[in-house]
VONU-620744 format. One record per residue (C-alpha): x, z, y. Coordinates in steps of 0.2 Angstrom, whole numbers, padded with zeros to 4 digits, always signed. Example, Ala and Ser with C-alpha at 12.3 -4.5 7.8 and 13.67 -1.06 7.14 Angstrom:
BEGIN
+0062+0039-0022;+0068+0036-0005;
***
This chain:
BEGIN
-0091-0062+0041;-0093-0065+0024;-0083-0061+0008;-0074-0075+0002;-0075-0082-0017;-0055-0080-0021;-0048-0087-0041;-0035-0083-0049;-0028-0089-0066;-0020-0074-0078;-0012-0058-0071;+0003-0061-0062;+0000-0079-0055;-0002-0079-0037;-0020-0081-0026;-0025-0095-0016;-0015-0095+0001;-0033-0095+0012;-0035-0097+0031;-0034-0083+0043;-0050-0077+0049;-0043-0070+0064;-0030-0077+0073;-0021-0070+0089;-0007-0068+0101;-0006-0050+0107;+0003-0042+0121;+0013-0030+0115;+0022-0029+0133;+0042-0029+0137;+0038-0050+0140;+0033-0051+0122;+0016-0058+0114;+0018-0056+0095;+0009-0067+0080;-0005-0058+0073;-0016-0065+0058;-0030-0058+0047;-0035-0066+0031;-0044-0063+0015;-0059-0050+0015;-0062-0045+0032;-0071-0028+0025;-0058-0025+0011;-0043-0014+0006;-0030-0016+0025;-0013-0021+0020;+0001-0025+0033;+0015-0036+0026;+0030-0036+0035;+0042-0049+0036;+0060-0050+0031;+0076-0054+0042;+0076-0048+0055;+0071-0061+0061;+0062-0073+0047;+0045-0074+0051;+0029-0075+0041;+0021-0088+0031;+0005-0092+0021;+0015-0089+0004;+0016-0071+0009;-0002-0069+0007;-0003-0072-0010;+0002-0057-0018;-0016-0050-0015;-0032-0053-0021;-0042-0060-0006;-0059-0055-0012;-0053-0033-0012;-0038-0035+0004;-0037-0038+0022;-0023-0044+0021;-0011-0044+0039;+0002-0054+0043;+0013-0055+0060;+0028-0061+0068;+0040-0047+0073;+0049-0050+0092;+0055-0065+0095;+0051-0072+0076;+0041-0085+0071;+0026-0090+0084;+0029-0074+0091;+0035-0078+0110;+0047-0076+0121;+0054-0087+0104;+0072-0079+0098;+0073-0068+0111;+0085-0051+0109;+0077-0043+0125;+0067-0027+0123;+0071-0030+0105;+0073-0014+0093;+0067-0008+0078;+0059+0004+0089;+0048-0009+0099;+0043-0014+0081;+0037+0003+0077;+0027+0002+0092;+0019-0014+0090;+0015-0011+0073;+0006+0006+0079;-0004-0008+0092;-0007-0019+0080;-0017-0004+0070;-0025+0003+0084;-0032-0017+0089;-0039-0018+0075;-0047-0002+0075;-0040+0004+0057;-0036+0023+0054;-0024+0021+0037;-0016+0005+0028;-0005+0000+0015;+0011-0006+0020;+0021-0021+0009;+0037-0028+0013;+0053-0031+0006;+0071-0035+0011;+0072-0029+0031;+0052-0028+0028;+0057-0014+0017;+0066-0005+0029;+0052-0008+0045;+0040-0002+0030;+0051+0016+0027;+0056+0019+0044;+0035+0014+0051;+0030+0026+0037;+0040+0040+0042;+0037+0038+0060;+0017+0037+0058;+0016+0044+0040;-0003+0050+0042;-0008+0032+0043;-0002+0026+0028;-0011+0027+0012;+0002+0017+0000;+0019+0009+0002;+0025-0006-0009;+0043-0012-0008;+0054-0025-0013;+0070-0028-0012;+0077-0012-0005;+0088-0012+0012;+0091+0007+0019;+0100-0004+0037;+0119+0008+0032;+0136+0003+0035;+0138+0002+0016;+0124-0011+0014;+0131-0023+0029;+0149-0020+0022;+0146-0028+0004;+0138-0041+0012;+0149-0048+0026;+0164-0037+0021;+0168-0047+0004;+0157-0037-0010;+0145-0049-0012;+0159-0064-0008;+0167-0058-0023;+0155-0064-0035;+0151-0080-0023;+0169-0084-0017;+0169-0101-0012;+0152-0098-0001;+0161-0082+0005;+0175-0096+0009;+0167-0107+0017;+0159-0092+0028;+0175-0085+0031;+0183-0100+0035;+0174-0103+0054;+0183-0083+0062;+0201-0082+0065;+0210-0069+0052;+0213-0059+0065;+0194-0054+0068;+0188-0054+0049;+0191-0035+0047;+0173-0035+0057;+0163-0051+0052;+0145-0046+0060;+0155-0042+0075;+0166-0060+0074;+0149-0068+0072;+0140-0059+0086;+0153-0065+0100;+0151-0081+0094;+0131-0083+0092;+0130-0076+0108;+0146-0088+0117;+0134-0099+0126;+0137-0114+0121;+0124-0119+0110;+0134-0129+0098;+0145-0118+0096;+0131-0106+0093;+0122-0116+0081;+0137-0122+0070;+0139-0102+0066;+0122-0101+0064;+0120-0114+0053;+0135-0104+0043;+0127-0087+0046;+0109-0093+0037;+0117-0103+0022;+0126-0089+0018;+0113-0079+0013;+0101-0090+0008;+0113-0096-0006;+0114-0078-0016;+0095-0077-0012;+0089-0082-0030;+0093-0079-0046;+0095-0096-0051;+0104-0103-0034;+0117-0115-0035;+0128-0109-0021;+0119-0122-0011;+0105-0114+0000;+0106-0123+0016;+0099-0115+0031;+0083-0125+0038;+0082-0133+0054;+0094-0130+0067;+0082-0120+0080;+0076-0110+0064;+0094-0106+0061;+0101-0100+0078;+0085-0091+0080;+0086-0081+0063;+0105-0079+0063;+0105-0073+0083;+0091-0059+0079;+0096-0055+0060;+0114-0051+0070;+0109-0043+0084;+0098-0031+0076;+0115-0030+0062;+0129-0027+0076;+0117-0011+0083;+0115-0003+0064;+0096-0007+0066;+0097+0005+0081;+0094+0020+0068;+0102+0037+0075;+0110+0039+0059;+0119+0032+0045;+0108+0038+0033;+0092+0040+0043;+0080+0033+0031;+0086+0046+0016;+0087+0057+0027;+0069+0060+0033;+0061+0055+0014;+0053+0072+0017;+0041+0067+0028;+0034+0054+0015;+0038+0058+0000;+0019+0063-0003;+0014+0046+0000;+0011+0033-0015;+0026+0021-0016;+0032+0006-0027;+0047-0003-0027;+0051-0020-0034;+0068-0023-0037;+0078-0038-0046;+0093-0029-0055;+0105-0045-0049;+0101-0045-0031;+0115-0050-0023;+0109-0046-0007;+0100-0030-0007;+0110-0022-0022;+0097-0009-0034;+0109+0005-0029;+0099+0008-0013;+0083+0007-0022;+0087+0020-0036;+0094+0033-0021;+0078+0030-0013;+0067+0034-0027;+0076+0048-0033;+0071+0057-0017;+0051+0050-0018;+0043+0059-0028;+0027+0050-0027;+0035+0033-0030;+0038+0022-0047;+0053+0009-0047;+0052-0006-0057;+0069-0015-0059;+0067-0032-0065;+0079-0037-0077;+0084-0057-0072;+0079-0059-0054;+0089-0057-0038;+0084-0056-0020;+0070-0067-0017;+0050-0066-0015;+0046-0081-0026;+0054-0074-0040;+0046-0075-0055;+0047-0056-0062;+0046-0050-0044;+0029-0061-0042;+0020-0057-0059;+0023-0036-0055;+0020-0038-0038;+0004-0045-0040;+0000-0034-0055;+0006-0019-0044;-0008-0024-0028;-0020-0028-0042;-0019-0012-0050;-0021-0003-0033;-0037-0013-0030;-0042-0007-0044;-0040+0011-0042;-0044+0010-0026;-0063+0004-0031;-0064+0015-0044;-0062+0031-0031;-0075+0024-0022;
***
């Protein structure tokens, strides 16, 4: 196929959301077909971007960050995410089962090493993929650091984060008795999995809206939380994965094994006020990656779209282009 003509304006501005050149369901088995798309230079640099969540899905903005005339760029739905199908399904649905379809996805498309760019619970799929298939991967780009520990989970639905956001964390709050508040993942859980579906979508609805409002820098307090079948679907798998601990072995299991990729070139893109994904995770991660350089960007918080996180995000995948094409 051939190249396509991409434009940009000045560093740091994001590239023209093109169409997929390859669309495709594949069969990743366990009943699940998973959302797979290729777009930008079909012979150029492989990047697989994962998604954050659990549970959120991909979207044309997330191919923006690379210049489509030097990446392939590869998007997909995790289990149950998305136009991936069964749709919001919990069944046959780990972080291991994504370890393996991202493995499939590589071997489909007959590639032997790619770079890997996600942030938020992207970032997590992208360490734990790394160090599970480390000779694969030629580069690792992160944003927004979450490690999936009991620390993380506890300043965000145990009252840290509330603290600086109290009447959301109120209004949050407000739908579990007291007497279940010691364990709010938990209290949600039983709850978005009641069976009754209004009952599950008003927690839902509750679930998303929390986070989205501390997702930006510049939020209001009102983040809202998209359609109702977007919502039950995200909040149902972002919990279920979150009431297992990410089904990791251990608490600290993404420090733990650093050693088995701290050869690998890394970046991470962090917003020194993310409310969500607080920088401590990233500095502990990149005190024991040797190979990696963190960027903490002074006035941004969680989100993709924000500004500082966009310009050295792009600047980062351009300057890896760069080098890229220079080597050869």
């Amino acid at each position: 196929m051939d190249k396509v003509s991409g434009q940009k304006s000045t560093v740091g501005h994001l590239y023209p959301a093109l169409n997929p050149f390859d669309q495709q369901m594949l069969d990743v088995g366990d009943g699940h077909r998973i959302y797979v798309e290729q777009c930008g230079n079909p012979d150029g640099i492989p990047v697989v971007v994962f998604h954050g969540g659990p549970g959120g899905g991909c979207s044309p903005m997330m191919r923006r960050y690379f210049d489509p005339n030097h990446y392939r760029i590869i998007l997909f739905d995790q289990r149950g995410c998305g136009r991936s199908r069964p749709h919001a399904s919990v069944e046959n649905n780990t972080t291991w089962h994504l370890v393996a379809d991202i493995e499939l996805i590589r071997k489909t498309l007959g590639l032997d090493q790619w770079l890997v760019f996600g942030g938020s619970w992207g970032a997590t799929l992208a360490l734990i993929y790394a160090q599970a298939h480390p000779s694969h991967v030629a580069h690792i780009i992160l944003r927004g650091v979450f490690l999936s520990t009991p620390r993380e989970l506890d300043w965000f639905y145990q009252g840290g984060a509330g603290a600086f956001w109290p009447e959301n964390w109120a209004q949050f709050e407000s739908l579990i008795p007291e007497n279940e508040r010691h364990d709010m993942i938990g209290a949600y859980h039983r709850r978005l999995f009641s069976g009754d579906m209004m009952d599950e979508t008003r927690h839902a609805r509750a679930w998303a809206a929390w986070e989205n409002a501390l997702a930006s820098i510049e939020s209001n307090g009102v983040g809202g939380s998209g359609p109702s079948d977007y919502a039950r679907a995200f909040s149902r798998l972002e919990n279920h994965y979150f009431v297992n601990g990410c089904f990791l072995n251990e608490d600290q299991q993404i420090l733990g094994n650093m050693n088995k990729i701290a050869h690998i070139p890394g970046v991470i893109v962090q917003g020194r006020f993310d409310m969500i994904c607080p920088p401590q995770s990233a500095y502990d991660l990149s005190r024991l990656w040797p190979a990696s350089k963190i960027s903490m960007i002074a006035k941004a918080g969680h989100a993709l779209s924000e500004p500082g996180i966009t310009t050295e995000l792009v600047r980062t995948m351009d300057a890896i282009a760069a080098s890229k094409m220079l080597r050869n």
